[in-house]
One Martini backbone bead per residue (centre of mass of N, CA, C, O) as a GRO file, in nm:
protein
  121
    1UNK     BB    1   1.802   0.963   1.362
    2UNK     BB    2   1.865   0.644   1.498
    3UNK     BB    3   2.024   0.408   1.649
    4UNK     BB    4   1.972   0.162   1.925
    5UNK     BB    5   2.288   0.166   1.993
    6UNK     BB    6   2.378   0.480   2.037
    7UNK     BB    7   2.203   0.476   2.333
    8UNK     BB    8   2.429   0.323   2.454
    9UNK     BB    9   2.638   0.291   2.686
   10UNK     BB   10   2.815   0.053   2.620
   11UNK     BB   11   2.886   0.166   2.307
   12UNK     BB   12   3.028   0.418   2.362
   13UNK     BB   13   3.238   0.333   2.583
   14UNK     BB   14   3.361   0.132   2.317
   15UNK     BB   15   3.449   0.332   2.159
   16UNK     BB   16   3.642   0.507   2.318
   17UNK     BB   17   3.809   0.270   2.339
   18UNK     BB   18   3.915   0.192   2.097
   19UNK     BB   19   4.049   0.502   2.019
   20UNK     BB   20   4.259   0.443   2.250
   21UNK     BB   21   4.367   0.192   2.092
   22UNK     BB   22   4.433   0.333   1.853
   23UNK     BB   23   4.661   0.519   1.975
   24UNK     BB   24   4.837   0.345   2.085
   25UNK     BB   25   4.922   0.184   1.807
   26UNK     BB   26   5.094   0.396   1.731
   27UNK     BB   27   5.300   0.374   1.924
   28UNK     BB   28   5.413   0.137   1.800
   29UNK     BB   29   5.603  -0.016   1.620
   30UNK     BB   30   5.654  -0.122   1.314
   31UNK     BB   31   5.713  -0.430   1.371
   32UNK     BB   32   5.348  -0.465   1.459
   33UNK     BB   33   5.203  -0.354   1.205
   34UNK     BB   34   5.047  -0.661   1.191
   35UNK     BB   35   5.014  -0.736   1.471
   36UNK     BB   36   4.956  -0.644   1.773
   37UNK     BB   37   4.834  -0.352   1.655
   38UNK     BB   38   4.634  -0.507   1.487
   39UNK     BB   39   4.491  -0.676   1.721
   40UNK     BB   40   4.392  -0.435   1.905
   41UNK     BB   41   4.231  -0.304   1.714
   42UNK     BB   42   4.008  -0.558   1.628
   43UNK     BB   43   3.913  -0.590   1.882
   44UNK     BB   44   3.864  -0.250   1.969
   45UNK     BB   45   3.625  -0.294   1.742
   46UNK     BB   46   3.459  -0.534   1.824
   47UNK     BB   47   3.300  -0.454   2.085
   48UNK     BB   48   3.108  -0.220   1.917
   49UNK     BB   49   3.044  -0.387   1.674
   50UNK     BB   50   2.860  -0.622   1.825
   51UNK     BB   51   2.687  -0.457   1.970
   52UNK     BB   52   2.527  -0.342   1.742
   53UNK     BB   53   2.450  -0.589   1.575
   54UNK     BB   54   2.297  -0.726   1.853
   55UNK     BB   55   2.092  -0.463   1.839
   56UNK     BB   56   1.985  -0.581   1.548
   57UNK     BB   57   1.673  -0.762   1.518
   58UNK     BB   58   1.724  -0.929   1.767
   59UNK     BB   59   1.722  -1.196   1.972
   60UNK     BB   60   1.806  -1.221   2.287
   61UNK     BB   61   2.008  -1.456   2.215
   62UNK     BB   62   2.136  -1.282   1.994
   63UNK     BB   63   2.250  -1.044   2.214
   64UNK     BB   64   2.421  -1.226   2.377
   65UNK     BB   65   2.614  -1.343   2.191
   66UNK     BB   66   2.710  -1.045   2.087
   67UNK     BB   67   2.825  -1.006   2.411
   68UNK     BB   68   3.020  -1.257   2.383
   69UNK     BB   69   3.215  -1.142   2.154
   70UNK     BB   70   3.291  -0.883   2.347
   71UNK     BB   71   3.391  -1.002   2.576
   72UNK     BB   72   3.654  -1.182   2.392
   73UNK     BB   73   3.746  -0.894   2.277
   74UNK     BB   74   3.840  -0.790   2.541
   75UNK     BB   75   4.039  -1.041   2.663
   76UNK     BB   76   4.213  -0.953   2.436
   77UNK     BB   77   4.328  -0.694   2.510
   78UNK     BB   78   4.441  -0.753   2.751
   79UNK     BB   79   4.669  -0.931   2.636
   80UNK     BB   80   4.762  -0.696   2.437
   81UNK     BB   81   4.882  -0.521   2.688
   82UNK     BB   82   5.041  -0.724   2.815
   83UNK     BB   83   5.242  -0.770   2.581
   84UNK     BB   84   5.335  -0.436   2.584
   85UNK     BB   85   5.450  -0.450   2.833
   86UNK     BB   86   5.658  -0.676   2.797
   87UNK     BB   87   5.788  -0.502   2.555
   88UNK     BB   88   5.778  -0.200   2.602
   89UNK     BB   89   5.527  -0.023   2.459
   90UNK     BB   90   5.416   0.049   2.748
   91UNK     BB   91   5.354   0.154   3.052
   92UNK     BB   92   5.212   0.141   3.362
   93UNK     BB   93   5.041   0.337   3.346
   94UNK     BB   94   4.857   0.317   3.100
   95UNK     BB   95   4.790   0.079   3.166
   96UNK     BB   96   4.622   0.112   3.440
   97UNK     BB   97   4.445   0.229   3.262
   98UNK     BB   98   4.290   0.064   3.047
   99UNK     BB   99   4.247  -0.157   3.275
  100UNK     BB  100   4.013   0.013   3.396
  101UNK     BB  101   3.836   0.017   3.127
  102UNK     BB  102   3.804  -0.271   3.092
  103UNK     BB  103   3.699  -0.344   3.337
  104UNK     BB  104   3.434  -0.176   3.333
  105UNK     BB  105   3.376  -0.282   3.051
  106UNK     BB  106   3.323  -0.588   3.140
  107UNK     BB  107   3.094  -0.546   3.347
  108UNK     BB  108   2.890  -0.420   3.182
  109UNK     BB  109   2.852  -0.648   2.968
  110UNK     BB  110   2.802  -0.889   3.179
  111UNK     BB  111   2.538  -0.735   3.250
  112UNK     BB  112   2.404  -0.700   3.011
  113UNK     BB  113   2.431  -1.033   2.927
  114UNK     BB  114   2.209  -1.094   3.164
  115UNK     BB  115   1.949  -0.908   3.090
  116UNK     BB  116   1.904  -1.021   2.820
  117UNK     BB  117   1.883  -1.304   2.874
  118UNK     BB  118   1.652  -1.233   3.141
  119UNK     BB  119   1.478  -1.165   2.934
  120UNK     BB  120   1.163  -1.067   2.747
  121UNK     BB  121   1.036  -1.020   2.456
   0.00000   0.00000   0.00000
């Protein structure tokens, strides 16, 4: 038995982003582990979490919102390594493997809630 959100391609990805930016938060300074390492886990495990949420039992308006609030917590993110960056927390090349995974799963998001919005139940 599986649930329905384990078959999405895009609960995957984000599980997988997830697990990225839990690795990387290990390695910011101790100075940050309530601050920033702290914002940037649980953002990038709100979007993973949100994606299963709003696809259990909900109707498509509410499987939007709940993509809605992935797609917040991915801009989260972004803001969060560019932090990172600026702290010198992170390298460039880092940084632009992360940005580059962040982007492409920003861009999956936004399809997935254009086509559940524009959906009939």
């Amino acid at each position: 038995m599986n649930f329905k959100f384990e078959k999405l391609v895009i609960w995957q990805k984000a599980m997988e982003f997830g697990e990225d930016l839990n690795i990387l938060a290990k390695s910011f300074p101790k100075e940050e582990t309530y601050n920033l390492s702290s914002q940037i886990r649980r953002a990038g495990d709100s979007i993973a979490l949100n994606i299963a949420e709003g696809s259990i039992c909900q109707s498509n308006p509410e499987r939007g919102r709940f993509s809605g609030y992935s797609i917040r917590s991915l801009a989260e993110v972004i803001t969060c390594l560019y932090k990172a960056r600026n702290r010198s927390y992170i390298d460039d090349k880092s940084f632009d493997i992360l940005y580059k995974a962040g982007f492409n799963l920003m861009n999956m998001l936004i399809s997935f809630r254009k086509k559940v919005l524009e959906s009939k139940e």
